[in-house]
matplotlib code that plots the C-alpha trace (Angstrom):
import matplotlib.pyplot as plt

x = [124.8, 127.3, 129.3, 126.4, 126.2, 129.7, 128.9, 126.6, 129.4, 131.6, 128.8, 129.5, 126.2, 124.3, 126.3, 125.9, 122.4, 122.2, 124.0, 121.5, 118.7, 120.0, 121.3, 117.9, 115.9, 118.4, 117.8, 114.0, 114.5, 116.5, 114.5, 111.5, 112.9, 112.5, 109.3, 106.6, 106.7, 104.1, 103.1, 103.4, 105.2, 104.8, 101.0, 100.4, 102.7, 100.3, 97.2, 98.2, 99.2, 95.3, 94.6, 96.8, 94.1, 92.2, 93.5, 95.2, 97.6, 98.1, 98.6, 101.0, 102.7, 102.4, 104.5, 106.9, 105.9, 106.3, 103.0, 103.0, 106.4, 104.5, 107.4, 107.4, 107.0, 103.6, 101.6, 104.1, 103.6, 99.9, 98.9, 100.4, 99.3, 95.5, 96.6, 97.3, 94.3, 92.4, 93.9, 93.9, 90.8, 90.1, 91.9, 89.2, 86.6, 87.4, 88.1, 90.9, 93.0, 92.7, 94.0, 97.2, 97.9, 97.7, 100.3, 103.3, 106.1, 104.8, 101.4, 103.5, 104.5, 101.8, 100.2, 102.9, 102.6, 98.9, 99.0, 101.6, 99.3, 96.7, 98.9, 99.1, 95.9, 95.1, 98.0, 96.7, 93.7, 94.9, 97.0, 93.7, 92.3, 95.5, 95.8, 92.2, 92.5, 95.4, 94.0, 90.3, 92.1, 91.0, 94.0, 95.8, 98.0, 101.2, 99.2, 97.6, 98.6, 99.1, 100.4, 99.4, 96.8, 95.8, 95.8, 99.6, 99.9, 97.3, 99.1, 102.5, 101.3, 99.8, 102.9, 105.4, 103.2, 102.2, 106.3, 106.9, 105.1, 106.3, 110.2, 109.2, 107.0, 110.4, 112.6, 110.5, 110.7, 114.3, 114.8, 113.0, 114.5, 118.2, 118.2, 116.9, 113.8, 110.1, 110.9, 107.5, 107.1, 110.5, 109.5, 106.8, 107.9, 111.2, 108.8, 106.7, 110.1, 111.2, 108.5, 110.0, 112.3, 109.1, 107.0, 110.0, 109.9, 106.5, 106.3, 108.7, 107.4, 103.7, 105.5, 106.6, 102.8, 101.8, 99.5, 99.9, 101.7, 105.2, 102.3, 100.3, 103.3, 105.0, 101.2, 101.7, 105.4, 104.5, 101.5, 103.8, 106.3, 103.3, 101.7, 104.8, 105.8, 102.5, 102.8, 106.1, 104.7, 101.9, 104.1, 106.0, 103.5, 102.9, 100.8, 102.2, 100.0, 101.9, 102.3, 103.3, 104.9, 103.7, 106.3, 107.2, 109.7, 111.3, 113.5, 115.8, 115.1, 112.5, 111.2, 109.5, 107.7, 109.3, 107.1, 107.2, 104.8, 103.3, 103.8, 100.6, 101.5, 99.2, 99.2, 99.9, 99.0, 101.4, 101.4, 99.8, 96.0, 96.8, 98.5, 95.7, 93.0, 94.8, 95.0, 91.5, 90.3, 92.1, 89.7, 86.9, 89.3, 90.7, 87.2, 86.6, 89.4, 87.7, 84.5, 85.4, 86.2, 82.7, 80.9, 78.7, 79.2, 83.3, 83.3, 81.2, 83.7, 86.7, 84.9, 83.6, 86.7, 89.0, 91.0, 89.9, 85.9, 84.1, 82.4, 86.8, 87.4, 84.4, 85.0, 88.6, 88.5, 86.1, 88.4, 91.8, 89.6, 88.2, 91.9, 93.1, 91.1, 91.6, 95.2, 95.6, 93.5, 95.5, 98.9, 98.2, 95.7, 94.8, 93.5, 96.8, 98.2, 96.7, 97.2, 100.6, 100.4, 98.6, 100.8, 104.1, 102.2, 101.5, 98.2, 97.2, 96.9, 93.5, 92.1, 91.5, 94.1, 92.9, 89.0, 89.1, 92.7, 92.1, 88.8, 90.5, 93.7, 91.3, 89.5, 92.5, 94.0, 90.3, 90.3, 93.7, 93.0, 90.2, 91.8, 95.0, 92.9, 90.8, 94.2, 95.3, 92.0, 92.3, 96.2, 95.2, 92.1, 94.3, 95.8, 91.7, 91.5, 94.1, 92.9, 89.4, 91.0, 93.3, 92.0, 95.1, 97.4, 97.2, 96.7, 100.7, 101.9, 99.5, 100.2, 103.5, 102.5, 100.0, 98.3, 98.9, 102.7, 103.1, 102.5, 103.9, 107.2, 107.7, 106.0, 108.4, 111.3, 110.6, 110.3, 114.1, 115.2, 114.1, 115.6, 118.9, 119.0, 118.0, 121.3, 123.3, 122.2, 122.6, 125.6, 126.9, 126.8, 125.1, 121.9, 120.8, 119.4, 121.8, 118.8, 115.9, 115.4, 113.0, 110.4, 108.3, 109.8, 106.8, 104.3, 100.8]
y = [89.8, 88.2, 91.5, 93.1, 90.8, 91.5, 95.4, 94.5, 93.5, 96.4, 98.8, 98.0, 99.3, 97.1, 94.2, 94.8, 95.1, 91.5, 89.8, 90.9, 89.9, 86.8, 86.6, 86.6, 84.5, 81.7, 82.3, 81.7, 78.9, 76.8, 78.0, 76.7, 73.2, 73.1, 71.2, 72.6, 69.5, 67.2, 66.3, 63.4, 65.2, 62.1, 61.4, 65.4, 64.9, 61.8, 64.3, 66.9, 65.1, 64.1, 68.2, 68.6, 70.3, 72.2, 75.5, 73.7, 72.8, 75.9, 77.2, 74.8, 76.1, 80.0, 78.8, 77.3, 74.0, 74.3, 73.6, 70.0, 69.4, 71.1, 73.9, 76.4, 79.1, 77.0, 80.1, 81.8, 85.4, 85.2, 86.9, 89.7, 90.2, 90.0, 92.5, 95.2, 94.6, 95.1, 98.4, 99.4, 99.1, 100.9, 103.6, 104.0, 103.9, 105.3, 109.2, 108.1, 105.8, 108.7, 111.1, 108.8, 108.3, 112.1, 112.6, 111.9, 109.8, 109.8, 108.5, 105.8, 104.8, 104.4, 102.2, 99.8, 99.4, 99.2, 96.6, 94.6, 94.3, 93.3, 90.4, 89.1, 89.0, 87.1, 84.9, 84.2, 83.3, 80.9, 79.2, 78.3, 77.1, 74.8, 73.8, 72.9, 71.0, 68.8, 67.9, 66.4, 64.8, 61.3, 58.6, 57.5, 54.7, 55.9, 57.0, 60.3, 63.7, 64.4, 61.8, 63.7, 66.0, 68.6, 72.3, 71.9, 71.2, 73.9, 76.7, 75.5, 75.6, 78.8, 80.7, 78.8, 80.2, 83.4, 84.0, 82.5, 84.8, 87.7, 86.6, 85.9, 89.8, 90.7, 89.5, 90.7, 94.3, 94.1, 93.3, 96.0, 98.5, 97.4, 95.0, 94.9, 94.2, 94.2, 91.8, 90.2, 89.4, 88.2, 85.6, 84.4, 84.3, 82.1, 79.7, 79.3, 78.7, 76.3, 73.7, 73.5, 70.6, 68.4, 69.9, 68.3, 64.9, 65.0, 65.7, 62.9, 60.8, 61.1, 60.6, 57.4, 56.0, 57.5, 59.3, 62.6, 62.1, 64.1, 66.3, 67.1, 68.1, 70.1, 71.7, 73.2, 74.3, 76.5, 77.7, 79.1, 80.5, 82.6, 83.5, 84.3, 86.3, 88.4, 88.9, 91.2, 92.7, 93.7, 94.9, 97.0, 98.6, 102.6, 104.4, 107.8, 110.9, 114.3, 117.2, 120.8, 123.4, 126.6, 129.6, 131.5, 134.5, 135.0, 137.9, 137.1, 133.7, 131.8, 128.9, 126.2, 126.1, 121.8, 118.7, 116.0, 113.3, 111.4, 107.3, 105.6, 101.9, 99.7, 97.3, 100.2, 97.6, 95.1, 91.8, 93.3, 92.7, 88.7, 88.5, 90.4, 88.2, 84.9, 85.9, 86.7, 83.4, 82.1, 83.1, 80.3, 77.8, 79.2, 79.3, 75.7, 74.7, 75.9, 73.6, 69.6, 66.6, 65.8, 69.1, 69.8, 73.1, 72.7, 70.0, 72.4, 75.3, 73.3, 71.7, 75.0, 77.1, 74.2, 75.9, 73.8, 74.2, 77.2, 78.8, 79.3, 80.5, 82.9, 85.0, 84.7, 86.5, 88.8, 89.6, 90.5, 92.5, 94.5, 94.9, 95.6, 98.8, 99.2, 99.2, 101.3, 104.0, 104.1, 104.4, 107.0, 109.7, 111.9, 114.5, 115.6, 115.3, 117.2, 119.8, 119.9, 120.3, 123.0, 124.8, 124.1, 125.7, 122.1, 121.3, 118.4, 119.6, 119.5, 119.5, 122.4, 122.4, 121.3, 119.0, 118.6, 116.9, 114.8, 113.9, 112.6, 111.3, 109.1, 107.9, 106.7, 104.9, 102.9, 102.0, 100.9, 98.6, 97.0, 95.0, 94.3, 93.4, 90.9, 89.4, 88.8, 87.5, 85.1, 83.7, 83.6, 80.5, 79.1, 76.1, 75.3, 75.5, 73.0, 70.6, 70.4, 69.4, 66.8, 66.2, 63.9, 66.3, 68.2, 72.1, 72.5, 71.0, 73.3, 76.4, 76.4, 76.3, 79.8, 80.9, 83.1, 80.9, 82.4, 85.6, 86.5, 85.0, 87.3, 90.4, 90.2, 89.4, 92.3, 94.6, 93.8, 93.5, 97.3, 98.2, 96.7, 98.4, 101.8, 101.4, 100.1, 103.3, 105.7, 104.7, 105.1, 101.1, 99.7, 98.0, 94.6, 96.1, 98.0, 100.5, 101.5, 100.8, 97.3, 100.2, 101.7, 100.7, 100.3, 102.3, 101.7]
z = [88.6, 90.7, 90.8, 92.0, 94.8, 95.5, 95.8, 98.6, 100.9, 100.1, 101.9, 105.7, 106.9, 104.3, 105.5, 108.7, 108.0, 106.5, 108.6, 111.4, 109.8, 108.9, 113.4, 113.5, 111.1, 112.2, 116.2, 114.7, 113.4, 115.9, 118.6, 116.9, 117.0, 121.1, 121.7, 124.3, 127.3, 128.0, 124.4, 122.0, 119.5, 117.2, 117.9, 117.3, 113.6, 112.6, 113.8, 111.7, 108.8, 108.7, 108.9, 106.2, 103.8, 106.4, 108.1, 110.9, 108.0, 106.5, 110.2, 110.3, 106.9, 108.3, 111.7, 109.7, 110.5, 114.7, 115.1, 114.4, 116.0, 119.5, 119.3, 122.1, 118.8, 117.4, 117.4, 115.2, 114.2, 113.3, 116.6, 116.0, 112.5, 113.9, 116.7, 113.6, 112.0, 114.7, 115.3, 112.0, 111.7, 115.0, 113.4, 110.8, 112.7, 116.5, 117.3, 119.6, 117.3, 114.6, 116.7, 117.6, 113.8, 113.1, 116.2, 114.2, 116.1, 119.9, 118.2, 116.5, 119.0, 121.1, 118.4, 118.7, 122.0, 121.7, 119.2, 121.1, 124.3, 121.5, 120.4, 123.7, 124.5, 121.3, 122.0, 125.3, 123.7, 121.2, 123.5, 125.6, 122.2, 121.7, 125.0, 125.0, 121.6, 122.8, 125.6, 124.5, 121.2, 121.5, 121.6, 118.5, 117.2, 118.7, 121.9, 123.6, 122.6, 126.1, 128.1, 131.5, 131.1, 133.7, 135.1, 135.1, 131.5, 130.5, 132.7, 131.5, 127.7, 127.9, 129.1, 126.6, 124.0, 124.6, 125.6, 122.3, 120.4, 122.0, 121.4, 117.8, 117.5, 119.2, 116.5, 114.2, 115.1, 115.4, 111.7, 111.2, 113.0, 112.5, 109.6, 105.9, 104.9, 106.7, 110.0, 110.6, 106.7, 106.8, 109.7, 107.5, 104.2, 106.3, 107.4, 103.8, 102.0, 105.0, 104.1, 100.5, 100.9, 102.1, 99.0, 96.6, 98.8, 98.4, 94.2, 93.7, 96.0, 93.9, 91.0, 91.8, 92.8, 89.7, 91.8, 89.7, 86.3, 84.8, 82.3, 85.3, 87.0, 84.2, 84.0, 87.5, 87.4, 84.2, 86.8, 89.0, 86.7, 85.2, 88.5, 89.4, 86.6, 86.6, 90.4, 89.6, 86.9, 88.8, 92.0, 90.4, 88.1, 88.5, 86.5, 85.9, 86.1, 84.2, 86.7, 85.8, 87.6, 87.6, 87.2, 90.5, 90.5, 94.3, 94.0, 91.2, 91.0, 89.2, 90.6, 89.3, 85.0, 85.0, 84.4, 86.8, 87.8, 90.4, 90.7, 91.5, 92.3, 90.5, 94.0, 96.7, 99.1, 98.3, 100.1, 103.3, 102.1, 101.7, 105.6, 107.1, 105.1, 106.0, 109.9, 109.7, 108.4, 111.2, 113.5, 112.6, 113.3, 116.8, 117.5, 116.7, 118.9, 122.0, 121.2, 122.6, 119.8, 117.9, 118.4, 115.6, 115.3, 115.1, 113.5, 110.5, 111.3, 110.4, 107.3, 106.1, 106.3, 105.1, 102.3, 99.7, 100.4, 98.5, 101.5, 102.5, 98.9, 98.1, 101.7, 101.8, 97.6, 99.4, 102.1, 99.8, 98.0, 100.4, 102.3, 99.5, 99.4, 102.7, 102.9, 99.6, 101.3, 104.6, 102.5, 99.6, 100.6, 97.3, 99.1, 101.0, 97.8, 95.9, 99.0, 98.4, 95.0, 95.4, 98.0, 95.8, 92.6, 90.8, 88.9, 86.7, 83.0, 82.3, 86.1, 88.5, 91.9, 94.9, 95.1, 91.4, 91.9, 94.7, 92.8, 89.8, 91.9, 93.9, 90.9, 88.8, 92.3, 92.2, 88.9, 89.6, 92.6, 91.4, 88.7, 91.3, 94.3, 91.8, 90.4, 94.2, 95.3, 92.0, 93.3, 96.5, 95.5, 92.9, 95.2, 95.9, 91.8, 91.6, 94.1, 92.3, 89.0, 90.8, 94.3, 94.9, 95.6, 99.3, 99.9, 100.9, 97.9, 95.7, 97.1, 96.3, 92.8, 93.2, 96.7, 99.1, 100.0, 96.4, 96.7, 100.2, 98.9, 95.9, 97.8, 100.4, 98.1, 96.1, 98.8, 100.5, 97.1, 97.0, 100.2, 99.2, 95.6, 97.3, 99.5, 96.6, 94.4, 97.3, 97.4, 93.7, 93.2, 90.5, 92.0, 90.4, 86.9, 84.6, 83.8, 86.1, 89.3, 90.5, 91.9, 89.3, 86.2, 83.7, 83.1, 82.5]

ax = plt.figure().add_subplot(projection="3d")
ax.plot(x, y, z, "-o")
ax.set_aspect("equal")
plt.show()
């Protein structure tokens, strides 16, 4: 293993690559330490150590934790996250978004730019939320949240904020276009990991109140090592349909008469269904901000969708689930498959070229999600699980243990892992297994 790390830094455009990326992550992260001005950074920590189970806390965990320290990056990447859903979902749905993703490159592009005015706005919008929030906060112990409210403060919060995202969506797309990996997973899956020194503070310092015992703790460790273990399997599952060649003679030649096959992923979706839920459950809470301190009907928006309460569980499994489809649908279509299939002489043994193919193609890829989509929906409500057997222990500490901190850590670890193998190989190195490849190795 450790001469397979070596390898990586004897391929200068792979290192080059890295060293970008990680440029980057660490411009993120010490940018994130400089504090918005005008709040009570340590009144606004003792706030949100009270929010710790509701979604203001797992905002906080998505940001990296710059939201409770007031950080001029608070909003983190969410924003842009919503932005893409809302235009991929436009895409399904309106003539003019379908006929920018049929366009090729120059359509590409103009979704990018579409979705990036999108991320502002919603940025913009959130930051009123925020601002709002901070400002009607009643008074605590160590004093106001905002020593000097006013128009000032509001105007000066919102532009930190909505600049901050767009540096961070900035970053972001640079890693992806000149480093290794997927840049605005990257960011994310960065600020997950960087709230694990706390998570080990905060095991031993239960431990030592006897507040959760060493079984207990041993009981959720094994958890994760099995969640974890079936989250891999399940990422890099393919089921393999058989594909033969019919024979073509082109002059001299002959053409074609091999056996191939086509890789269906058993989660062609990957991590993107559980980002795109989580921003969307977002939503109920950035609407609850814009209501003042004691409203009845926040004040049952941030209870409802806390991520320990049912109503949060049942629509966010509902949610995965039906991204999951989603997404699967926008990145394999059977039918242009079986097109080309067709075209290049290929047929399914047993099934008839062209409807016939895309027919059974499509119906295989559906019995496929459903069991994945279910098994992500099920990781995703296991920290909520975990807290209703031992309600002593908070949501951050659980979902390190299964949840959707979980899962967006090993998706996104698997997929640069997969980008760094693929330039490994294409280069004659060994990658990181001596046989196979991480992508596709079993077959179901």
């Amino acid at each position: 293993m450790i001469e397979k790390f070596i390898n990586i830094f004897k391929v200068e455009e792979l290192r080059n690559k890295i060293g970008f990326t990680l440029m980057i992550i660490a411009i993120y992260r010490l940018g994130g330490h400089i504090p918005v001005p005008g709040i009570n950074t340590n009144a606004l920590q003792a706030v949100m150590s009270q929010y710790s189970n509701s979604l203001l806390g797992l905002y906080d965990m998505f940001a990296g934790g710059f939201f409770s320290q007031a950080s001029i990056f608070a909003l983190g990447i969410m924003p842009y996250i919503s932005a893409s859903i809302v235009i991929q979902l436009l895409g399904a749905v309106v003539p003019y978004f379908q006929r920018l993703q049929k366009e090729g490159e120059e359509g590409r592009k103009k979704i990018i730019q579409l979705t990036r005015y999108g991320t502002v706005l919603l940025a913009f919008l959130q930051s009123i939320g925020v601002a709002i929030f901070l400002t009607s906060y009643p008074g605590t112990a160590q004093g106001p949240l905002v020593p000097n409210p006013g128009v000032s403060f509001i105007l000066t919060t919102i532009i930190i904020l909505v600049t901050g995202v767009i540096f961070v969506m900035w970053m972001g797309e640079q890693i992806s276009d000149y480093g290794i990996g997927n840049g605005i997973s990257l960011i994310i899956m960065v600020g997950i990991i960087s709230g694990a020194p706390h998570v080990i503070a905060q095991q031993g310092r239960l431990l030592q109140e006897d507040i959760i015992n060493e079984l207990f703790l041993i009981m959720m460790i094994g958890v994760a090592v099995i969640v974890t273990a079936f989250v891999v399997y399940v990422s890099t599952g393919v089921r393999k349909i058989p594909v033969q060649y019919a024979k073509r003679v082109v002059g001299r030649k002959v053409y074609g008469g091999q056996a191939s096959h086509i890789p269906l992923k058993i989660l062609t979706a990957g991590v993107m269904p559980i980002i795109f839920a989580q921003a969307l459950m977002f939503i109920p809470n950035t609407l609850a901000s814009f209501f003042p301190v004691g409203n009845w009907f926040g004040e049952k928006l941030i209870i409802w969708f806390a991520p320990t309460h049912a109503v949060y569980s049942i629509i966010f499994a509902i949610l995965i689930i039906v991204f999951t489809y989603f997404y699967t649908a926008m990145a394999f279509n059977p039918v242009d498959v079986a097109d080309n299939m067709k075209k290049q002489g290929g047929f399914i043994p047993g099934v008839r070229p062209g409807k016939s193919t895309a027919e059974y193609i499509d119906n295989i890829l559906t019995r496929l999600t459903l069991p994945a989509s279910v098994f992500l929906a099920f990781v995703a409500i296991l920290p909520a699980i975990l807290i209703w057997f031992n309600d002593n222990i908070d949501y951050s500490l659980a979902s390190f243990f299964g949840g959707t901190s979980l899962l967006i850590i090993v998706g996104v670890a698997l997929d640069t892992l997969q980008q760094i193998e693929s330039h490994l190989i294409m280069r004659h190195y060994d990658g990181f297994l001596k046989s196979g490849k991480i992508k596709g190795r079993r077959r179901f």
